[in-house]
N, C-alpha and C positions, 0 to 999 in steps of 0.2 A: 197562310203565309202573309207577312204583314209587309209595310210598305221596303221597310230597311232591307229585309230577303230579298224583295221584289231586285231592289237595286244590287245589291250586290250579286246575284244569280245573272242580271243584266251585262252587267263587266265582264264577269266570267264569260259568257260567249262570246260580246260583243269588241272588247276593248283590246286589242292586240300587244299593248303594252304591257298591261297590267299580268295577263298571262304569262308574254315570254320575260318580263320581270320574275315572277314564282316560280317559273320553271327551270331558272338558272339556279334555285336552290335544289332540285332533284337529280341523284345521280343518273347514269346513263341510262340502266334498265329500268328505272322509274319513268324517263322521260320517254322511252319507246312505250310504255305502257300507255301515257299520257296522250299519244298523238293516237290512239285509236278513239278516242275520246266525241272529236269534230274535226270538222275541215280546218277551222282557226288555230284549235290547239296542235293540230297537226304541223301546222304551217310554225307555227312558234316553237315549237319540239325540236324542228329538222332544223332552223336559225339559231340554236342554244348550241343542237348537237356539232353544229357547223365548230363553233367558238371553243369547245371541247380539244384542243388539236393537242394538250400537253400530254407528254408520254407516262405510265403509270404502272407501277408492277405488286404484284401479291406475292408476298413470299415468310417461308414460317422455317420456323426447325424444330425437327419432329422430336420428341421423347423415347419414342417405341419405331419401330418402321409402317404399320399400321393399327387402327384403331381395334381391338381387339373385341370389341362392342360388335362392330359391325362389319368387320372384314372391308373395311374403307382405308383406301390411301393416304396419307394424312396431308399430302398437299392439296387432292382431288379436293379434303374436303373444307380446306382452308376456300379452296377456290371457291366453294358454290360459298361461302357464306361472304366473302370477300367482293366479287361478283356484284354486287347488291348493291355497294357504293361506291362501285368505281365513276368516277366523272370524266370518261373517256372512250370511244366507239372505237376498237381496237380492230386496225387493220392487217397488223403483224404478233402474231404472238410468238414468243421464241421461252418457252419452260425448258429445264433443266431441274434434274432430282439426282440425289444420290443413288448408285446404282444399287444399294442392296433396298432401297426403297421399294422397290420395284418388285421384289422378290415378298409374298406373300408368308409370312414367317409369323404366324401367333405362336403365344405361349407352348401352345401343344406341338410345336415343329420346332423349336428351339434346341433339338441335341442334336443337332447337326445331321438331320437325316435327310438323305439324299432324295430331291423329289421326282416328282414324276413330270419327264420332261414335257410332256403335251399339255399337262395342266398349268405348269409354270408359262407357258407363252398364250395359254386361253387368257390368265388370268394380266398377262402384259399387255396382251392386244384388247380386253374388255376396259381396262384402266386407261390405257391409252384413247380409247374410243368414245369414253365418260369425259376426260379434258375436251377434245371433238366437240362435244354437243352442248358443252356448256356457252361455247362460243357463237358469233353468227357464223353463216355455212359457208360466207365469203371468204371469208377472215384467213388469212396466207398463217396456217400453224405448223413450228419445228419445235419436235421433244426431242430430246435426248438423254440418255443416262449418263453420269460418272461416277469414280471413284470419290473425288470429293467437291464441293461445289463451295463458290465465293457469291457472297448476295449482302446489298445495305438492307438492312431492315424496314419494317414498312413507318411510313410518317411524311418523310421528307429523305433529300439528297444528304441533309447536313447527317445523318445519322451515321455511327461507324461501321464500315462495311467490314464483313466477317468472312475470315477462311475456317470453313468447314472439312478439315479433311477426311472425316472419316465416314461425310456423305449423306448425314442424317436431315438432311438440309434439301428445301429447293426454292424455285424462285419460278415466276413468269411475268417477262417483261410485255407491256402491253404498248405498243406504235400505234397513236393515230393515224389516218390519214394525213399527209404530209401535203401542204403544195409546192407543187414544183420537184416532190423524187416521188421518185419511183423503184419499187419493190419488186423482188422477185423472188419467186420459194423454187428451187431446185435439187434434183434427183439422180446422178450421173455414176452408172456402174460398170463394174468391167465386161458387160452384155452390151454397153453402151460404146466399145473400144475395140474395132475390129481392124487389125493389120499396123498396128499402132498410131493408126488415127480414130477423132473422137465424131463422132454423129455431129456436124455442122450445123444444122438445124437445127439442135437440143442445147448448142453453146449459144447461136444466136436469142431460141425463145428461153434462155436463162439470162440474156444482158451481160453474157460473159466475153462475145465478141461480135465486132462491129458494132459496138458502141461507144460511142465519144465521149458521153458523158458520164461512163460507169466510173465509182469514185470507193466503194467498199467490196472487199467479199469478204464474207464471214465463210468458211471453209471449216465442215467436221466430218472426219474421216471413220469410216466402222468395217473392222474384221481387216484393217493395215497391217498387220502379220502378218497376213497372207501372203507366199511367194507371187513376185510382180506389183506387188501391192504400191513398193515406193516408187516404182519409175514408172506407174498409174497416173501418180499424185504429179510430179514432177512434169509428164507432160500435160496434165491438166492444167498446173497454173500457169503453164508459158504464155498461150496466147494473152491474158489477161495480166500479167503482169510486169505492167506498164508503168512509169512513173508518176503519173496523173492516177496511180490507182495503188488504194492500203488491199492488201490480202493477208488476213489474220486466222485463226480459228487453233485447230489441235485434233487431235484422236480422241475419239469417245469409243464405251463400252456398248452401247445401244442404240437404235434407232425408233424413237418409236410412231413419231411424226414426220413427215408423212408418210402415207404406204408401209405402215409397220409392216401388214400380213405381207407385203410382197415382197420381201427380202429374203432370201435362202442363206441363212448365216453360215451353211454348212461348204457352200461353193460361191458364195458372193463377198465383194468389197466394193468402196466405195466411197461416194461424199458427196451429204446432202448439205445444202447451204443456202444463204439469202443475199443475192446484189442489189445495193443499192445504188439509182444513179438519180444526178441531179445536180445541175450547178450551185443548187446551195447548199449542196454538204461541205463541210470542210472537216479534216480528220488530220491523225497521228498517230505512230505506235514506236514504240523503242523496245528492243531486246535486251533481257536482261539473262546474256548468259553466264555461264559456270563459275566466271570470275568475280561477280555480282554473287557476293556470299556473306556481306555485314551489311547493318543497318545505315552503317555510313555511305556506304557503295550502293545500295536500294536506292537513299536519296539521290545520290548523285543521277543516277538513270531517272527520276522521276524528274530533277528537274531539266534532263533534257525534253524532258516530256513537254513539262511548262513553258519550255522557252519556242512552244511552237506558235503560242498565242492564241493557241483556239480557242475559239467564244464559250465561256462557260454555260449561259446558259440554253434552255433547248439541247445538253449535250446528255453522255452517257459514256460510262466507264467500262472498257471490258479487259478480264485480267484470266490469262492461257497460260496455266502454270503445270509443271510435271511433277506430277505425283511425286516427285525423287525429292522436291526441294520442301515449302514449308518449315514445320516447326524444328525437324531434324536436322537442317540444311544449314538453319541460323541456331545451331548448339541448345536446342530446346526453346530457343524465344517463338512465341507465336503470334503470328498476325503481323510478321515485320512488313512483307509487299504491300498488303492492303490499309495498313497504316501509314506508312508511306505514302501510297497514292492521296489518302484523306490529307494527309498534313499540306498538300501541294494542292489539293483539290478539294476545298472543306465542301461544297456544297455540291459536288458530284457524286450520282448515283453509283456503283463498280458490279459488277456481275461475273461472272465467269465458272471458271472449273479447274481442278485437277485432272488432268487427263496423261494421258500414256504417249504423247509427243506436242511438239508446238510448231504453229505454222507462221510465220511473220519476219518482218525486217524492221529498221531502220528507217522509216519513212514517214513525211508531212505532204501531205493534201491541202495547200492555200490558194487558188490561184494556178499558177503555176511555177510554185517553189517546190521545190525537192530536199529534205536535209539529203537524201541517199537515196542511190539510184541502181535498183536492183534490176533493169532489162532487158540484159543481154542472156541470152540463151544458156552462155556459160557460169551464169550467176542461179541458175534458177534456182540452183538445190542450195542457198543461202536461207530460202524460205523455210527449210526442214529441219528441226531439230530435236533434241533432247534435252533435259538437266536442264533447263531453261523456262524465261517465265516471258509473255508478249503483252505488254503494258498498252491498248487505244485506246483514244477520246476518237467520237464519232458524232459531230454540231451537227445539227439537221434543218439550220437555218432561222434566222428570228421569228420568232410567232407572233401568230396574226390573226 
Protein backbone atom coordinates (compact mmCIF):
# COMPACT_ATOMS: atom_id res chain seq x y z
CA UNK A 1 0.00 0.00 0.00
CA UNK A 2 1.73 3.05 -1.04
CA UNK A 3 1.79 6.46 0.81
CA UNK A 4 -1.50 8.06 -1.13
CA UNK A 5 -3.57 4.74 0.25
CA UNK A 6 -1.94 5.18 3.44
CA UNK A 7 -3.61 8.69 3.60
CA UNK A 8 -6.63 8.26 2.24
CA UNK A 9 -7.72 4.82 4.20
CA UNK A 10 -6.50 7.44 7.25
CA UNK A 11 -9.48 10.04 6.66
CA UNK A 12 -11.82 7.30 6.04
CA UNK A 13 -11.61 6.34 9.88
CA UNK A 14 -10.32 9.14 11.18
CA UNK A 15 -11.82 12.52 9.81
CA UNK A 16 -15.56 12.97 10.73
CA UNK A 17 -16.21 15.27 8.11
CA UNK A 18 -15.10 13.75 5.24
CA UNK A 19 -17.20 10.64 6.05
CA UNK A 20 -20.56 12.27 6.98
CA UNK A 21 -19.73 14.43 3.87
CA UNK A 22 -20.00 10.75 1.48
CA UNK A 23 -22.55 9.60 3.46
CA UNK A 24 -25.04 12.09 2.60
CA UNK A 25 -24.79 10.75 -0.80
CA UNK A 26 -26.02 7.13 0.31
CA UNK A 27 -29.61 6.31 0.53
CA UNK A 28 -31.18 5.25 3.83
CA UNK A 29 -30.54 1.44 3.73
CA UNK A 30 -26.98 1.96 2.34
CA UNK A 31 -26.25 4.23 5.21
CA UNK A 32 -27.58 1.58 8.06
CA UNK A 33 -25.35 -0.65 6.28
CA UNK A 34 -22.55 1.80 6.53
CA UNK A 35 -22.85 2.48 10.41
CA UNK A 36 -21.89 -1.18 11.09
CA UNK A 37 -18.79 -0.39 9.61
CA UNK A 38 -16.94 1.54 12.99
CA UNK A 39 -17.77 3.61 15.82
CA UNK A 40 -17.03 6.98 13.51
CA UNK A 41 -18.89 5.92 10.67
CA UNK A 42 -21.58 4.89 12.82
CA UNK A 43 -21.67 8.19 14.54
CA UNK A 44 -21.93 10.04 11.05
CA UNK A 45 -24.62 7.47 9.71
CA UNK A 46 -27.06 8.26 12.73
CA UNK A 47 -26.23 12.67 11.97
CA UNK A 48 -27.16 12.13 8.01
CA UNK A 49 -30.03 9.89 9.10
CA UNK A 50 -31.11 12.49 11.56
CA UNK A 51 -31.25 15.33 8.39
CA UNK A 52 -33.31 12.58 6.38
CA UNK A 53 -36.64 14.00 7.98
CA UNK A 54 -38.39 14.79 4.16
CA UNK A 55 -41.36 12.59 3.56
CA UNK A 56 -40.97 10.00 0.41
CA UNK A 57 -43.40 7.37 -1.21
CA UNK A 58 -42.98 4.38 -3.83
CA UNK A 59 -45.71 3.84 -5.98
CA UNK A 60 -46.25 2.00 -9.55
CA UNK A 61 -49.17 0.95 -11.73
CA UNK A 62 -49.30 -2.42 -12.44
CA UNK A 63 -50.02 -3.97 -16.13
CA UNK A 64 -51.17 -7.45 -14.85
CA UNK A 65 -52.35 -7.76 -10.92
CA UNK A 66 -49.27 -10.00 -10.33
CA UNK A 67 -46.07 -11.01 -11.90
CA UNK A 68 -46.94 -14.18 -13.46
CA UNK A 69 -43.00 -15.14 -13.35
CA UNK A 70 -43.20 -15.39 -9.86
CA UNK A 71 -46.54 -15.28 -8.14
CA UNK A 72 -45.22 -11.58 -6.71
CA UNK A 73 -47.33 -8.77 -6.00
CA UNK A 74 -46.39 -6.10 -8.19
CA UNK A 75 -46.22 -3.34 -5.64
CA UNK A 76 -44.46 -5.95 -3.10
CA UNK A 77 -42.16 -5.98 -5.77
CA UNK A 78 -41.66 -2.41 -6.72
CA UNK A 79 -41.19 -1.98 -2.99
CA UNK A 80 -38.06 -4.11 -2.52
CA UNK A 81 -36.34 -2.71 -5.40
CA UNK A 82 -37.46 0.90 -4.56
CA UNK A 83 -36.40 0.38 -0.91
CA UNK A 84 -32.83 0.56 -2.03
CA UNK A 85 -32.95 4.36 -2.65
CA UNK A 86 -34.98 5.74 -0.52
CA UNK A 87 -33.29 8.75 1.40
CA UNK A 88 -35.68 8.57 4.28
CA UNK A 89 -35.90 6.15 7.73
CA UNK A 90 -39.61 5.87 7.64
CA UNK A 91 -41.52 6.12 10.79
CA UNK A 92 -45.06 5.89 9.34
CA UNK A 93 -45.93 3.82 6.33
CA UNK A 94 -49.51 4.13 5.22
CA UNK A 95 -49.82 1.62 1.49
CA UNK A 96 -52.68 1.39 -0.28
CA UNK A 97 -53.39 -1.16 -3.49
CA UNK A 98 -56.16 -1.84 -5.58
CA UNK A 99 -58.26 -4.21 -4.22
CA UNK A 100 -58.18 -6.96 -6.93
CA UNK A 101 -54.32 -6.53 -6.57
CA UNK A 102 -54.67 -8.45 -3.80
CA UNK A 103 -56.46 -11.18 -5.24
CA UNK A 104 -53.76 -13.72 -6.66
CA UNK A 105 -55.20 -14.19 -10.38
CA UNK A 106 -52.48 -15.64 -12.99
CA UNK A 107 -53.15 -16.34 -16.40
CA UNK A 108 -54.44 -19.87 -15.53
CA UNK A 109 -57.35 -18.26 -12.92
CA UNK A 110 -58.47 -15.79 -15.23
CA UNK A 111 -62.16 -17.26 -16.29
CA UNK A 112 -63.44 -16.23 -13.50
CA UNK A 113 -63.28 -19.19 -11.31
CA UNK A 114 -64.28 -19.18 -7.99
CA UNK A 115 -61.43 -19.65 -5.45
CA UNK A 116 -60.83 -21.27 -2.59
CA UNK A 117 -61.48 -19.22 0.26
CA UNK A 118 -58.64 -20.14 2.67
CA UNK A 119 -56.12 -19.96 0.10
CA UNK A 120 -57.11 -16.45 -1.01
CA UNK A 121 -56.57 -14.94 2.70
CA UNK A 122 -53.21 -17.44 3.18
CA UNK A 123 -52.09 -15.72 0.12
CA UNK A 124 -53.40 -11.95 1.52
CA UNK A 125 -51.97 -12.46 4.87
CA UNK A 126 -48.36 -13.87 3.32
CA UNK A 127 -48.45 -10.57 1.05
CA UNK A 128 -49.35 -8.51 3.66
CA UNK A 129 -46.67 -9.88 5.96
CA UNK A 130 -43.73 -9.50 2.97
CA UNK A 131 -44.62 -5.42 2.95
CA UNK A 132 -44.01 -6.14 7.17
CA UNK A 133 -40.47 -7.12 6.91
CA UNK A 134 -39.42 -5.01 4.23
CA UNK A 135 -39.63 -2.36 6.79
CA UNK A 136 -37.84 -1.63 10.33
CA UNK A 137 -39.91 -3.61 12.99
CA UNK A 138 -40.59 -0.16 14.51
CA UNK A 139 -42.05 1.40 11.85
CA UNK A 140 -46.13 2.23 12.65
CA UNK A 141 -47.58 0.27 9.17
CA UNK A 142 -51.37 0.70 7.72
CA UNK A 143 -52.43 -1.40 4.39
CA UNK A 144 -55.42 -1.22 2.98
CA UNK A 145 -57.30 -2.37 -0.15
CA UNK A 146 -59.55 -0.45 -2.55
CA UNK A 147 -61.60 -0.34 -5.33
CA UNK A 148 -59.60 2.40 -6.98
CA UNK A 149 -56.63 4.26 -5.86
CA UNK A 150 -55.22 8.10 -6.56
CA UNK A 151 -51.18 8.31 -6.20
CA UNK A 152 -48.53 11.26 -7.89
CA UNK A 153 -46.03 9.26 -9.52
CA UNK A 154 -42.54 8.76 -8.20
CA UNK A 155 -39.82 11.69 -9.03
CA UNK A 156 -41.16 14.69 -7.27
CA UNK A 157 -44.54 16.50 -5.87
CA UNK A 158 -44.50 18.53 -9.34
CA UNK A 159 -45.60 15.26 -11.06
CA UNK A 160 -49.42 14.69 -12.19
CA UNK A 161 -51.23 12.93 -9.79
CA UNK A 162 -53.48 9.99 -11.12
CA UNK A 163 -56.97 8.53 -10.48
CA UNK A 164 -56.76 5.05 -10.94
CA UNK A 165 -60.03 3.71 -10.80
CA UNK A 166 -60.14 0.46 -11.64
CA UNK A 167 -57.39 -0.31 -8.91
CA UNK A 168 -54.43 -1.57 -10.90
CA UNK A 169 -52.51 0.93 -9.05
CA UNK A 170 -50.82 1.39 -5.44
CA UNK A 171 -48.71 3.62 -3.58
CA UNK A 172 -46.83 3.79 -0.12
CA UNK A 173 -46.29 6.87 1.60
CA UNK A 174 -43.20 6.75 3.77
CA UNK A 175 -43.29 9.73 7.14
CA UNK A 176 -40.20 10.35 8.79
CA UNK A 177 -39.77 11.01 11.90
CA UNK A 178 -41.11 14.28 12.55
CA UNK A 179 -40.06 16.80 15.60
CA UNK A 180 -42.53 17.90 17.54
CA UNK A 181 -45.83 15.27 16.22
CA UNK A 182 -46.55 12.75 17.12
CA UNK A 183 -48.05 9.44 15.60
CA UNK A 184 -50.30 7.01 16.36
CA UNK A 185 -51.42 3.66 14.53
CA UNK A 186 -54.77 2.45 15.65
CA UNK A 187 -57.28 -0.54 15.84
CA UNK A 188 -60.97 -0.01 17.23
CA UNK A 189 -63.72 -2.69 16.69
CA UNK A 190 -67.17 -3.47 17.52
CA UNK A 191 -65.41 -6.15 20.51
CA UNK A 192 -63.99 -2.71 21.31
CA UNK A 193 -67.87 -1.15 21.94
CA UNK A 194 -69.74 -2.50 24.78
CA UNK A 195 -73.11 -0.96 25.99
CA UNK A 196 -72.49 1.81 23.64
CA UNK A 197 -69.52 3.17 25.05
CA UNK A 198 -65.93 2.67 23.63
CA UNK A 199 -62.84 1.27 25.81
CA UNK A 200 -61.40 4.69 27.25
CA UNK A 201 -58.19 3.43 27.56
CA UNK A 202 -57.81 2.31 23.69
CA UNK A 203 -59.11 6.15 22.81
CA UNK A 204 -56.66 7.65 25.14
CA UNK A 205 -53.50 5.10 23.96
CA UNK A 206 -54.84 6.16 20.30
CA UNK A 207 -54.45 10.22 20.86
CA UNK A 208 -58.07 10.30 20.15
CA UNK A 209 -59.02 11.65 23.64
CA UNK A 210 -57.64 13.90 26.04
CA UNK A 211 -55.34 15.28 24.00
CA UNK A 212 -54.95 18.96 23.30
CA UNK A 213 -52.85 18.66 20.73
CA UNK A 214 -54.29 16.11 18.46
CA UNK A 215 -54.72 18.02 14.99
CA UNK A 216 -55.42 14.84 12.19
CA UNK A 217 -57.30 11.52 12.13
CA UNK A 218 -57.14 9.70 9.09
CA UNK A 219 -60.20 7.38 9.66
CA UNK A 220 -60.85 3.86 7.31
CA UNK A 221 -63.69 2.01 8.05
CA UNK A 222 -63.92 -2.16 6.99
CA UNK A 223 -67.05 -4.49 6.59
CA UNK A 224 -69.46 -0.68 7.31
CA UNK A 225 -72.31 -2.59 5.90
CA UNK A 226 -72.63 -4.18 8.52
CA UNK A 227 -75.81 -3.61 10.66
CA UNK A 228 -74.78 -1.10 13.64
CA UNK A 229 -71.98 -0.34 11.57
CA UNK A 230 -72.88 3.58 11.06
CA UNK A 231 -73.73 4.64 14.46
CA UNK A 232 -70.17 2.64 15.47
CA UNK A 233 -68.63 5.14 13.31
CA UNK A 234 -70.60 8.19 14.35
CA UNK A 235 -70.10 7.59 17.99
CA UNK A 236 -66.55 7.08 17.35
CA UNK A 237 -65.71 10.24 15.94
CA UNK A 238 -67.77 12.39 18.60
CA UNK A 239 -65.24 12.60 21.22
CA UNK A 240 -62.56 13.71 18.78
CA UNK A 241 -64.31 15.83 16.75
CA UNK A 242 -63.38 19.04 17.75
CA UNK A 243 -62.64 22.06 15.97
CA UNK A 244 -58.87 22.24 16.50
CA UNK A 245 -59.16 18.84 14.86
CA UNK A 246 -59.47 17.71 10.69
CA UNK A 247 -61.14 14.02 10.69
CA UNK A 248 -60.97 12.59 7.03
CA UNK A 249 -60.52 9.06 5.65
CA UNK A 250 -63.56 6.85 3.85
CA UNK A 251 -64.60 3.05 3.77
CA UNK A 252 -62.06 0.56 2.44
CA UNK A 253 -62.57 -3.09 1.05
CA UNK A 254 -59.55 -4.61 3.33
CA UNK A 255 -57.60 -4.47 5.99
CA UNK A 256 -54.51 -5.76 5.78
CA UNK A 257 -52.21 -3.74 8.15
CA UNK A 258 -52.24 -4.03 11.02
CA UNK A 259 -53.38 -7.30 12.67
CA UNK A 260 -54.56 -8.56 9.27
CA UNK A 261 -54.95 -12.36 10.73
CA UNK A 262 -57.03 -10.99 13.55
CA UNK A 263 -60.06 -9.58 11.87
CA UNK A 264 -63.12 -11.98 11.48
CA UNK A 265 -64.56 -10.26 8.45
CA UNK A 266 -67.37 -12.76 8.89
CA UNK A 267 -68.77 -11.00 12.36
CA UNK A 268 -66.34 -7.87 12.69
CA UNK A 269 -66.35 -3.91 11.70
CA UNK A 270 -64.47 -1.47 12.33
CA UNK A 271 -61.61 1.38 11.87
CA UNK A 272 -58.23 1.39 11.82
CA UNK A 273 -56.46 4.78 11.47
CA UNK A 274 -53.48 7.06 12.39
CA UNK A 275 -53.60 10.51 14.72
CA UNK A 276 -51.52 12.87 14.30
CA UNK A 277 -50.75 15.43 17.12
CA UNK A 278 -48.49 18.36 17.38
CA UNK A 279 -48.54 22.03 17.29
CA UNK A 280 -46.77 22.17 14.22
CA UNK A 281 -49.20 20.66 11.95
CA UNK A 282 -51.37 22.88 10.24
CA UNK A 283 -54.04 21.27 7.84
CA UNK A 284 -57.36 21.60 5.74
CA UNK A 285 -60.11 19.62 3.96
CA UNK A 286 -63.10 20.80 1.88
CA UNK A 287 -66.12 18.70 0.80
CA UNK A 288 -66.77 18.12 -2.49
CA UNK A 289 -70.35 17.10 -2.49
CA UNK A 290 -72.92 15.87 -5.13
CA UNK A 291 -73.26 19.39 -6.41
CA UNK A 292 -69.61 19.60 -7.21
CA UNK A 293 -70.06 17.79 -10.68
CA UNK A 294 -67.96 20.21 -13.53
CA UNK A 295 -64.71 21.11 -13.73
CA UNK A 296 -65.58 24.57 -13.05
CA UNK A 297 -67.22 23.66 -9.74
CA UNK A 298 -63.99 21.08 -8.74
CA UNK A 299 -61.99 24.43 -9.01
CA UNK A 300 -64.00 26.30 -7.23
CA UNK A 301 -63.82 23.66 -4.08
CA UNK A 302 -60.13 23.66 -4.68
CA UNK A 303 -59.62 27.03 -4.33
CA UNK A 304 -61.40 27.19 -1.13
CA UNK A 305 -58.84 24.66 -0.35
CA UNK A 306 -56.08 27.25 -1.24
CA UNK A 307 -57.48 30.07 0.47
CA UNK A 308 -56.55 28.26 3.74
CA UNK A 309 -52.90 29.19 3.19
CA UNK A 310 -51.20 26.12 4.33
CA UNK A 311 -47.55 25.97 3.87
CA UNK A 312 -46.89 24.07 0.80
CA UNK A 313 -43.94 22.78 1.63
CA UNK A 314 -43.34 19.69 4.01
CA UNK A 315 -47.09 19.19 3.13
CA UNK A 316 -49.17 16.32 1.44
CA UNK A 317 -52.24 15.86 -0.40
CA UNK A 318 -54.95 13.34 0.40
CA UNK A 319 -58.02 12.76 -1.94
CA UNK A 320 -61.38 10.42 -0.37
CA UNK A 321 -63.35 10.01 -3.33
CA UNK A 322 -66.52 7.47 -3.86
CA UNK A 323 -66.34 5.08 -6.12
CA UNK A 324 -69.68 6.67 -7.73
CA UNK A 325 -67.90 9.89 -8.98
CA UNK A 326 -64.70 10.02 -11.21
CA UNK A 327 -64.72 9.56 -14.78
CA UNK A 328 -68.49 8.90 -15.03
CA UNK A 329 -69.49 11.52 -12.68
CA UNK A 330 -67.81 14.33 -15.01
CA UNK A 331 -69.56 12.83 -18.40
CA UNK A 332 -66.35 10.60 -19.31
CA UNK A 333 -63.77 13.35 -18.45
CA UNK A 334 -61.09 11.79 -16.42
CA UNK A 335 -58.83 12.98 -13.77
CA UNK A 336 -60.87 16.25 -13.33
CA UNK A 337 -60.49 16.16 -9.03
CA UNK A 338 -56.94 15.36 -9.16
CA UNK A 339 -56.10 17.83 -11.83
CA UNK A 340 -57.76 20.20 -10.22
CA UNK A 341 -55.94 19.73 -6.98
CA UNK A 342 -52.43 20.04 -9.13
CA UNK A 343 -53.51 23.13 -11.01
CA UNK A 344 -53.92 24.72 -7.28
CA UNK A 345 -51.15 22.84 -5.80
CA UNK A 346 -48.41 22.34 -8.65
CA UNK A 347 -45.81 20.89 -6.34
CA UNK A 348 -48.04 18.77 -3.87
CA UNK A 349 -47.83 15.21 -3.53
CA UNK A 350 -52.07 13.86 -3.70
CA UNK A 351 -52.70 10.12 -2.48
CA UNK A 352 -55.88 8.58 -1.69
CA UNK A 353 -58.65 6.21 -2.99
CA UNK A 354 -61.93 5.41 -4.31
CA UNK A 355 -63.71 3.81 -1.70
CA UNK A 356 -67.38 2.89 -0.83
CA UNK A 357 -68.07 6.27 1.51
CA UNK A 358 -66.25 9.53 2.76
CA UNK A 359 -65.54 10.67 6.03
CA UNK A 360 -64.72 14.59 6.46
CA UNK A 361 -66.06 18.28 6.59
CA UNK A 362 -65.38 21.64 5.92
CA UNK A 363 -62.54 22.49 7.95
CA UNK A 364 -58.95 24.50 8.62
CA UNK A 365 -56.35 23.64 11.26
CA UNK A 366 -54.22 27.19 11.64
CA UNK A 367 -53.69 28.27 14.97
CA UNK A 368 -56.84 28.57 16.08
CA UNK A 369 -59.01 29.44 13.05
CA UNK A 370 -61.83 27.30 12.01
CA UNK A 371 -63.43 27.91 8.31
CA UNK A 372 -66.34 25.51 9.84
CA UNK A 373 -67.07 24.06 12.88
CA UNK A 374 -68.49 20.66 13.00
CA UNK A 375 -68.64 20.00 17.35
CA UNK A 376 -71.67 19.65 18.41
CA UNK A 377 -73.11 16.29 18.97
CA UNK A 378 -75.91 17.04 16.55
CA UNK A 379 -73.48 17.80 13.73
CA UNK A 380 -71.62 14.59 14.05
CA UNK A 381 -73.15 12.67 11.21
CA UNK A 382 -71.99 15.70 8.69
CA UNK A 383 -68.74 13.81 8.85
CA UNK A 384 -70.54 10.73 6.87
CA UNK A 385 -71.21 10.54 3.45
CA UNK A 386 -71.63 9.30 0.09
CA UNK A 387 -71.39 10.62 -3.84
CA UNK A 388 -68.79 12.79 -2.42
CA UNK A 389 -65.02 13.46 -2.63
CA UNK A 390 -62.72 14.96 0.87
CA UNK A 391 -60.08 17.05 -0.58
CA UNK A 392 -56.81 17.62 2.66
CA UNK A 393 -53.58 19.25 2.85
CA UNK A 394 -51.84 17.99 5.94
CA UNK A 395 -48.05 20.67 6.62
CA UNK A 396 -46.10 18.70 9.14
CA UNK A 397 -44.14 21.70 9.89
CA UNK A 398 -40.74 23.42 8.50
CA UNK A 399 -37.83 21.08 8.13
CA UNK A 400 -35.03 21.02 9.90
Amino acid sequence: MDVAELSGSSVLTNVAEVVEQILTFLPTKSLQRSASVCRLWRDCARRVLRRHRRLSWIATKGHSYIDEDDDQHFLLKKMIVELEEVYVLPEVVLYMAGTDTFSIQSSSRRKKERRDESTSKSKDAEAATKFENLLPAECKLLGVSCPGIVYTPMGSGKQRPLEVEDGIAGFALLLPKIEGVTVKRFHLSNKDFNNNTFDQKKLQAAGLQDNPDLRIVILFGYNTYKPAAADFIQRLTGPFNVRNTIVVGGHVDRVFSPSSESIDCRHMYGIVGLSFSGRPIQAASVLLDEDVDTPKSVEAAMQRLKAANIPEHNTVGFMFACIGRGRNYYSKMENVEADAFRKQFPSIPLFGFFGNGEIGCDRIVTENFSLRECSTSSECDELIHGYTTVMVLVHFGPLK
